[in-house]
N, C-alpha and C positions, 0 to 999 in steps of 0.2 A: 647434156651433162654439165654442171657446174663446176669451177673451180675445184674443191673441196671434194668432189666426190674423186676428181683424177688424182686429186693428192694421196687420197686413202688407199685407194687401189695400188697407186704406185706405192706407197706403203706394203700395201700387204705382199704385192708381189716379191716387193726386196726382200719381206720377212719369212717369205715361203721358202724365195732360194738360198738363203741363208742358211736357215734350218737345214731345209736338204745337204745343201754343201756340209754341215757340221754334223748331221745323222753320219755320211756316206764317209767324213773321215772318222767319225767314232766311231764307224764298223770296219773299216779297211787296218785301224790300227788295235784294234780288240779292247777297248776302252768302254767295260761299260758298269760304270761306276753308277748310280744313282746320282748322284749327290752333284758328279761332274756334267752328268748328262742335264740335268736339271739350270745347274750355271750357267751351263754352253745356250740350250734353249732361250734362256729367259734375258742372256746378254745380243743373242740374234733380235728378240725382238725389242731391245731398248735403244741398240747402236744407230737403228736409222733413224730413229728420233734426234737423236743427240748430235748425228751428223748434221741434219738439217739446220740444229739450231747455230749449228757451229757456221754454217756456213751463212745463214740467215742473219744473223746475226756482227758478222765478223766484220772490220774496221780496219784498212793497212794504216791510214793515216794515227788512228788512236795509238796504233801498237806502237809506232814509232815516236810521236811526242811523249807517251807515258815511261818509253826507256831512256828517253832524252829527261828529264824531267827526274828522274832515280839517280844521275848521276852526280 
């Protein structure tokens, strides 16, 4: 297995239990809007992306000369 394939995987997995987790409280609190349900889905599977990038991405040194640097 390559890089890239365990990224995916691990991917999909987060986005499996995610959903799950947000099915299992939009049925334990009787939430079932359409429109909500839809949001909730399609925010499970865009967070883990976004997480990664955040963290791939992220710079302690930047963040502090850029607020240094505002003042």
């Amino acid at each position: 297995m390559d890089f890239w394939t365990i990224v995916m995987a691990a991917y999909c997995l987060t986005t499996i239990m995610a959903i799950s987790l947000t099915y299992q409280e939009q049925k334990r609190r009787a939430q079932s809007t359409p429109v909500y349900m839809l949001i909730g889905y399609m925010l499970c599977m865009v967070w883990p992306a976004v997480a990664t990038v955040m963290v791939v991405l992220y710079r302690p040194g930047r963040a502090a000369s850029w607020t240094a640097s505002q003042d």
